[in-house]
C-alpha positions as CSV (number, residue, x, y, z in Angstrom):
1,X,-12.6,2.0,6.1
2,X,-12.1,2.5,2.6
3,X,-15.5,2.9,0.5
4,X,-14.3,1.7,-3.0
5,X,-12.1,-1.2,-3.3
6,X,-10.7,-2.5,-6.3
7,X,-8.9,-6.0,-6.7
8,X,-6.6,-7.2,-9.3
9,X,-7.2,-10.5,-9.7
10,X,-5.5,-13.4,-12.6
11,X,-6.3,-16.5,-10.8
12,X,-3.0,-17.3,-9.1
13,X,-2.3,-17.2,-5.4
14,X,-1.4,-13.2,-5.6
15,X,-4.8,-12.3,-6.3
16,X,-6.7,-14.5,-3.9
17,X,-4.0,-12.9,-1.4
18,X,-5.0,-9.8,-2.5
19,X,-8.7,-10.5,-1.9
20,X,-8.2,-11.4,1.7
21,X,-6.5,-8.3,2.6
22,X,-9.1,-5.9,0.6
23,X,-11.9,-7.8,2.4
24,X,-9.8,-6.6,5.8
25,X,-9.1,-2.9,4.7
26,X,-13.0,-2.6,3.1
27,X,-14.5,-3.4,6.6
28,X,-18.1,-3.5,6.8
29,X,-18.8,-0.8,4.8
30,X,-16.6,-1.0,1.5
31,X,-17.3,-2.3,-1.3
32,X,-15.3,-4.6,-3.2
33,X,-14.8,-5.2,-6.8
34,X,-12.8,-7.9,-8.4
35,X,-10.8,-6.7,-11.7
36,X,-9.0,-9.1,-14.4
37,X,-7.2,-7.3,-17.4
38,X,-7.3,-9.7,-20.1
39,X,-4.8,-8.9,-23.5
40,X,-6.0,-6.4,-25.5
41,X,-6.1,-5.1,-29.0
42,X,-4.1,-2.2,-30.8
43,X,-5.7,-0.3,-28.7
44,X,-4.1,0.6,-25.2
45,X,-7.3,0.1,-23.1
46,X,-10.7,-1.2,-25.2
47,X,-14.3,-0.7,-23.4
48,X,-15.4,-3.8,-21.6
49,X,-18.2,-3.9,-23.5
50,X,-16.3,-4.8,-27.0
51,X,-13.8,-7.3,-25.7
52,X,-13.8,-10.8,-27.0
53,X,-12.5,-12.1,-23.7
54,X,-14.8,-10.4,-21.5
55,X,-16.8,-13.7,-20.9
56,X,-13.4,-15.3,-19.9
57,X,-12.7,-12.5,-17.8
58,X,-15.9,-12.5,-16.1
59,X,-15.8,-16.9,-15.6
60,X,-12.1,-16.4,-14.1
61,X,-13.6,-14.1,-11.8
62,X,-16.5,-15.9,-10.6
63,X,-14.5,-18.5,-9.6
64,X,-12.5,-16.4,-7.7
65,X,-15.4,-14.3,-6.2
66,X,-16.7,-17.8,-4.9
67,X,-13.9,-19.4,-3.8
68,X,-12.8,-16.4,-1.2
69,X,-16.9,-16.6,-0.1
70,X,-17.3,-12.6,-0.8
71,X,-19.9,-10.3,-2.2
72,X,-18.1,-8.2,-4.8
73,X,-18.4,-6.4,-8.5
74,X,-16.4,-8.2,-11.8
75,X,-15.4,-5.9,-13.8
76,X,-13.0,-6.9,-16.7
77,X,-11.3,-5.1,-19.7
78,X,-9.3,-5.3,-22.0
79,X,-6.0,-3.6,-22.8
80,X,-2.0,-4.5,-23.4
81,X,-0.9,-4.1,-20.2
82,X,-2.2,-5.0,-17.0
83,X,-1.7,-1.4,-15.0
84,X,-2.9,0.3,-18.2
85,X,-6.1,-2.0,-17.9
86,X,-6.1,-0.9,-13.8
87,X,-5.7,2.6,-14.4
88,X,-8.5,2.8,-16.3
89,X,-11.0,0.6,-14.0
90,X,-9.4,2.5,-10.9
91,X,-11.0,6.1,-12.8
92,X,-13.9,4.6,-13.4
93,X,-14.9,2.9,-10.3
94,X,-13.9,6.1,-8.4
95,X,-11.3,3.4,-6.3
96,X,-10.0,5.1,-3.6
97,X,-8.1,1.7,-2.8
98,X,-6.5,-0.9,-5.1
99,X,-5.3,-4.1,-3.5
100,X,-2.6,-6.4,-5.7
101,X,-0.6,-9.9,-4.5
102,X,3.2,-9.8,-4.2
103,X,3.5,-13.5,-5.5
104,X,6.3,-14.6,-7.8
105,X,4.5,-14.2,-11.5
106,X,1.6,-13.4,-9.6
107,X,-0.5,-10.1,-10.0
108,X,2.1,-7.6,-9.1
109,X,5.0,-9.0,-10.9
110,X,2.9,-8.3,-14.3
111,X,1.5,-4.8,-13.2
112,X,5.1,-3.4,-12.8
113,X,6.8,-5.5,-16.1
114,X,7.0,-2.8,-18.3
115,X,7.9,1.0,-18.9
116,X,4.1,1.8,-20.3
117,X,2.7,-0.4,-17.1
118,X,5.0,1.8,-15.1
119,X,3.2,4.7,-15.9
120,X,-0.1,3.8,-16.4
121,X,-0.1,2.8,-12.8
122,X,1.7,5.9,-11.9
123,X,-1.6,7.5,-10.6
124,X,-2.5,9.6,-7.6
125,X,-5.6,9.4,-6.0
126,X,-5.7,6.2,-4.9
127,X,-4.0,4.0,-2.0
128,X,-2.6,0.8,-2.9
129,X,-2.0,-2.5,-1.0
130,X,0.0,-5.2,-1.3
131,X,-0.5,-8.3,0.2
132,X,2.1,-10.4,1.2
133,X,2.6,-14.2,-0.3
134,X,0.7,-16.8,0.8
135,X,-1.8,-14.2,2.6
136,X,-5.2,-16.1,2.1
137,X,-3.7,-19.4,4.0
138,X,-2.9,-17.1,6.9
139,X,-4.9,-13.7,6.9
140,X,-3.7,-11.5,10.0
141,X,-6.1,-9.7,12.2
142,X,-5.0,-5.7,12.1
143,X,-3.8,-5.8,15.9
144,X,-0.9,-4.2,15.6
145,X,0.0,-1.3,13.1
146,X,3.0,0.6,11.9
147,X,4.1,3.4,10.3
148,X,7.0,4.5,8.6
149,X,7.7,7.8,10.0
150,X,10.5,10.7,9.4
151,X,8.9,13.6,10.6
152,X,7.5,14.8,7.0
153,X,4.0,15.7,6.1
154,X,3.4,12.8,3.9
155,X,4.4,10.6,7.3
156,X,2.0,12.6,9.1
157,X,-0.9,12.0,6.8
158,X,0.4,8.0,6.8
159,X,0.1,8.1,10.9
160,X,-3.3,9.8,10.5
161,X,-4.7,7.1,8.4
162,X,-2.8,4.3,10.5
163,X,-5.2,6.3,13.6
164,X,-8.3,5.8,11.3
165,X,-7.6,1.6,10.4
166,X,-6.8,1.4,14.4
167,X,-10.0,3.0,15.3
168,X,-11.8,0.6,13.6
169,X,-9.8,-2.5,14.3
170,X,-9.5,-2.1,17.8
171,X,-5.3,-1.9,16.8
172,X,-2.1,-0.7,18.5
173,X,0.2,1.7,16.8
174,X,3.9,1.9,16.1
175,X,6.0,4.3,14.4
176,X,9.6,3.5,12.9
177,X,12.2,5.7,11.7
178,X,15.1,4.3,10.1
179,X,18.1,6.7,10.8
180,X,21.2,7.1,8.0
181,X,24.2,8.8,9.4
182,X,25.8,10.9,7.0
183,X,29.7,11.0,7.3
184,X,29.8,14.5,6.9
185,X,27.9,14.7,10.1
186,X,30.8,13.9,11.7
187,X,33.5,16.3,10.0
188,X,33.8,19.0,12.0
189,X,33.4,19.6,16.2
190,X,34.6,17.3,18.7
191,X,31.3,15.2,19.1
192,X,32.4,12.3,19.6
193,X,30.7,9.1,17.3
194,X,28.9,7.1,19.6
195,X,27.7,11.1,21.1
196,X,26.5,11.9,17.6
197,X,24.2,8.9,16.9
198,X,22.8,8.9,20.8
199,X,21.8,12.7,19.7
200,X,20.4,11.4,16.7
201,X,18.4,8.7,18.1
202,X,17.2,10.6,20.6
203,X,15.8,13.4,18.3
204,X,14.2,10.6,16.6
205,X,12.5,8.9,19.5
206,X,11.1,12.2,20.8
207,X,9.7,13.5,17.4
208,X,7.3,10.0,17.7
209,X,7.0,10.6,21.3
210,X,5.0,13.7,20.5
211,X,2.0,11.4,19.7
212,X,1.0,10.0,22.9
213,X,-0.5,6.9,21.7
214,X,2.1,5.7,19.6
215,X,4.9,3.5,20.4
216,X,8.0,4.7,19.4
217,X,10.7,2.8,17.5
218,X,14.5,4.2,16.0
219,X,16.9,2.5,14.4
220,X,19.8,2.9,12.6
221,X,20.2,2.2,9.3
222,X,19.1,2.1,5.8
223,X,15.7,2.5,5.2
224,X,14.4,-0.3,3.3
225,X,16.0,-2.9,5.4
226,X,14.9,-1.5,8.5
227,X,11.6,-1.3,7.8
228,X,11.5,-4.7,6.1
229,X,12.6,-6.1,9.3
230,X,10.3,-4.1,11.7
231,X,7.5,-5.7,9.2
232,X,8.0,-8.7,10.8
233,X,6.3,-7.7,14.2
234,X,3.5,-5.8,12.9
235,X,0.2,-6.9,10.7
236,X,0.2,-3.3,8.4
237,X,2.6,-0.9,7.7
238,X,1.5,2.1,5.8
239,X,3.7,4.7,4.5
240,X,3.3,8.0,2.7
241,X,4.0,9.4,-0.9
242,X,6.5,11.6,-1.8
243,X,4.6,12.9,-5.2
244,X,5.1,10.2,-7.6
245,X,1.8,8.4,-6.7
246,X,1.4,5.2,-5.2
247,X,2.7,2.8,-7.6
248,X,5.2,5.7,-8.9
249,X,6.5,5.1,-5.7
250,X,7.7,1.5,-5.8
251,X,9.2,1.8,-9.2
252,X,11.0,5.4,-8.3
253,X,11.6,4.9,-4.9
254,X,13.8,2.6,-4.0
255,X,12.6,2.3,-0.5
256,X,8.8,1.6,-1.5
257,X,9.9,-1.0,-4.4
258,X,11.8,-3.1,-2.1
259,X,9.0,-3.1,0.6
260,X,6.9,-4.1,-2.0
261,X,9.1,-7.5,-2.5
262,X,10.4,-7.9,1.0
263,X,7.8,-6.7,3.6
264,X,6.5,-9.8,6.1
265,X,3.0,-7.7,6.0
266,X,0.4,-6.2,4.1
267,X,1.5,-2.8,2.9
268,X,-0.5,0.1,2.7
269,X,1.0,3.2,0.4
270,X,-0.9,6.3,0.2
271,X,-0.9,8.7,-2.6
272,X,0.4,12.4,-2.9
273,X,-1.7,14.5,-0.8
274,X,-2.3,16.8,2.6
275,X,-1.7,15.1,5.5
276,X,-5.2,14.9,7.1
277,X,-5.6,16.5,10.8
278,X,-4.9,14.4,13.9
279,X,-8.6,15.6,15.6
280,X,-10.7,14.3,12.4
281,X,-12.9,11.5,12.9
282,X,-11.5,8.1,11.3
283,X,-13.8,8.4,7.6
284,X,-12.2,11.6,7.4
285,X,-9.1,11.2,8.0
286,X,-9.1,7.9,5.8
287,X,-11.1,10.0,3.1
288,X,-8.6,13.1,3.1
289,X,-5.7,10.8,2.8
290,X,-7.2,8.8,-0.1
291,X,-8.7,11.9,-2.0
């Protein structure tokens, strides 16, 4: 699936959650890398090579790399902030995924703690993940996938990768759209209400339908909590960007931040980009999504 995998990992439950699901999304063929960001200088970001905590780093991470059983780089660096210290490794590595935990003062609770983390993780380029907490005790199987879907071209390019991770997972699909009713909608004609939404719902339904092999799910509501609570019946729900990059996303978009926190699966969000055509094969699509 993805070729170049990189793992934040501090040595709390979040980042061993985050291993399991990047050992899921690499597949067979990825390659994984486990990255700590240990304080820092003056300097925002300092070479690994001339850190004094390197060696700590690079024990933390050994530990970690043993415990989940997995064949992976360490890389470790130094900087003063963690998503200034990811940036940075994500570049280098050529990452095309990067996989955090959701826990409580875990991993992703330091990468988004500040305005300068904020933007040093504002980076296209690159899918993240998030795992859910308490992931490694219970890793899912990707049997059954969804998508957050509305018809736009950065939903498109989230259903085309959602094709490529079925393809090789053997999965099911599932699209949701999360309706809002605007009361203006409503203003003018002699529609009645309940006609309105049926319209509306409708519309929705059939705009999924158009993709034969997807199963098609409409509700009404506001996004977020809609899609929080169709999380609960799928293993992976992947969404798209809307140009602020992945991790952009889930501090400006309201929608993304609080999937981040209150999604009951992993979470796949995909940076800015073209959605990838439906007839690729599955590397391509995945590799046009994650360009």
């Amino acid at each position: 699936m993805f070729r170049n995998v990189v793992v934040g990992v501090d040595g709390r439950r979040g980042g061993r959650d985050a291993i399991a699901l990047a050992t899921h999304l690499a597949g067979t063929r990825g390659q994984l890398a486990l990255a700590h960001v240990h304080p820092g200088g003056r300097a925002p970001v300092r070479a690994e090579t001339e850190s004094p905590g390197r060696a700590s780093s690079l024990e933390l991470l050994e530990l970690e790399r043993t415990s989940a059983g997995v064949k992976a780089k360490l890389l470790a660096i130094a900087s003063r902030s963690v998503g200034g210290g990811l940036h940075v490794l994500a570049q280098r590595n050529a990452c095309d995924l990067l996989v955090v935990g959701s826990c409580s003062r875990g991993f992703f609770e330091r990468a988004t703690g500040g305005d300068a983390t904020r933007a040093a993780l504002n980076c296209g380029g690159c899918a993240v993940a998030v795992a859910p907490a308490g992931y490694a005790e219970h890793p899912a199987a990707l049997s059954e996938i969804g998508v957050g879907y509305d018809g736009t071209p950065e939903s498109e390019q989230a259903l085309s990768v959602a094709h490529a991770i079925a393809a090789e997972h053997g999965a099911r699909i599932s699209a949701f759209e999360a309706v809002a009713i605007h009361p203006n909608l409503f203003s003018a004609g002699s529609t009645s209400f309940g006609e309105a939404i049926d319209v509306i719902i409708r519309g929705a339904r059939e705009r999924i339908e158009t993709h034969a092999d997807v199963e098609a799910h409409v509700a009404l509501g506001a996004a977020a909590r809609e899609l929080s609570l169709f999380s609960a019946s799928i293993d992976l729900l992947v969404t798209g960007s809307h140009g602020h990059g992945p991790l952009g996303r889930f501090i400006h978009g309201s929608t993304s931040n609080e999937l981040a926190r209150s999604a009951s699966c992993a979470l796949l969000v995909l940076p800015a980009g073209p959605p990838a055509p439906r007839t690729s094969p599955a590397s391509e699509l995945v590799a046009n999504a994650t360009r």
